[in-house]
C-alpha positions in Angstrom: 0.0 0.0 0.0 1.3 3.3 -1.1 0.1 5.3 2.3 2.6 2.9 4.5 5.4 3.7 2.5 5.1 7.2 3.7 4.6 6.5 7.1 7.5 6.4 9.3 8.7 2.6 10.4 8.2 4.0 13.9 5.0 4.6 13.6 4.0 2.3 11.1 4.7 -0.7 13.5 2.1 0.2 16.1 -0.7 0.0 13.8 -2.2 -3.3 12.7 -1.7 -4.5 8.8 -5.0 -3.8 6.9 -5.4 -4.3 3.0 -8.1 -1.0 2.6 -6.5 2.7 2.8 -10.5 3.6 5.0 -9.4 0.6 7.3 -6.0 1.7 7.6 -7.0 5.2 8.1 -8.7 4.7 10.5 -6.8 2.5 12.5 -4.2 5.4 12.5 -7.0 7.6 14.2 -7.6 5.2 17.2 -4.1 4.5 18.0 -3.8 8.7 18.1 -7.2 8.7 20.3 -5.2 6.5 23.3 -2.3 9.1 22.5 -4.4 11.5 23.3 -5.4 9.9 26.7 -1.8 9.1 26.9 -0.5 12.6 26.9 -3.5 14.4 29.0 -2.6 11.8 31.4 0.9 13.3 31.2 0.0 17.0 31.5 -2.4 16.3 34.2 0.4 14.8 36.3 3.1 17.5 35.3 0.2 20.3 36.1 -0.6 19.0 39.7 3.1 18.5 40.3 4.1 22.1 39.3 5.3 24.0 42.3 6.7 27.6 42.1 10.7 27.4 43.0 13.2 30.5 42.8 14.8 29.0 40.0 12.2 30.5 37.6 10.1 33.5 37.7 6.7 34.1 39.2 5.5 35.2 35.8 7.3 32.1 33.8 5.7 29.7 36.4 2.1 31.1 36.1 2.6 31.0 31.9 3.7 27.5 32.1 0.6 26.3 34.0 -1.6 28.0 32.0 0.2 26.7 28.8 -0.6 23.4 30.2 -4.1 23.8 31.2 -4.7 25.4 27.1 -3.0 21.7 26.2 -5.3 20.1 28.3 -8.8 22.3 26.7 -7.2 21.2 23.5 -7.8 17.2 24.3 -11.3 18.6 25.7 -10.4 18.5 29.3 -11.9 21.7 30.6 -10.2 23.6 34.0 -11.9 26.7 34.8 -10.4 29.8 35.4 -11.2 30.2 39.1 -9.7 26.9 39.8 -6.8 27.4 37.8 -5.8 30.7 39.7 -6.4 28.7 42.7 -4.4 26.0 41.6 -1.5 28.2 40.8 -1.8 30.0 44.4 -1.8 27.5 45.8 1.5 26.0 44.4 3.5 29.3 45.3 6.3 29.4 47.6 4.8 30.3 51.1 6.7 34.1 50.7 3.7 34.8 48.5 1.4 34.4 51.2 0.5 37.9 51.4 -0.4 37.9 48.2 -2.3 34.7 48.4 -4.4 36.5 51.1 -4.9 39.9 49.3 -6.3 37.5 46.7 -8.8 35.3 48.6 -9.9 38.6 50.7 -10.6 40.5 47.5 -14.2 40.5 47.3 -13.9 40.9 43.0 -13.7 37.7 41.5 
């Protein structure tokens, strides 16, 4: 088949051998589906893991998170916005703790 000559020998081994180009088609998109599952897995565990260290700053940390929670809307796992900005609070060092409480005292949301 002309499509598998294309396809990277990586790659190409992880899918089964099918005579069609449909059936082969789409036994490329369910092996991506539990790559999908594979790799929100991934973030979710790097997300909940993050915590804020002086080797970066404030600023990078919070982009990063959010960086990961967009990955994570993109394999249509939703995190709101209020719990994300609690989520990253909450993994500051504890010299942001004034902060923290100006935050959660602020009657605004």
């Amino acid at each position: 088949m002309l499509i598998k000559s294309h396809i990277h020998k990586g790659i190409r081994g992880s899918i089964p051998d099918c005579d069609k180009a449909k059936d082969f088609m789409k036994a490329i998109e369910e092996q991506f589906v539990s790559s999908d599952k594979a790799l929100a897995s991934t973030l979710m565990k790097k997300l909940s893991g993050m915590r804020h260290n002086s080797s970066k700053s404030v600023w990078g940390h919070i982009m990063e998170m959010r960086d990961i929670a967009a990955q994570l809307r993109t394999l249509k796992i939703e995190i709101s916005e209020s719990f994300l900005v609690h989520f990253i609070l909450n993994s500051l060092q504890s010299e942001y703790t004034p902060f923290k409480i100006s935050y959660n005292t602020h009657k605004e949301k």
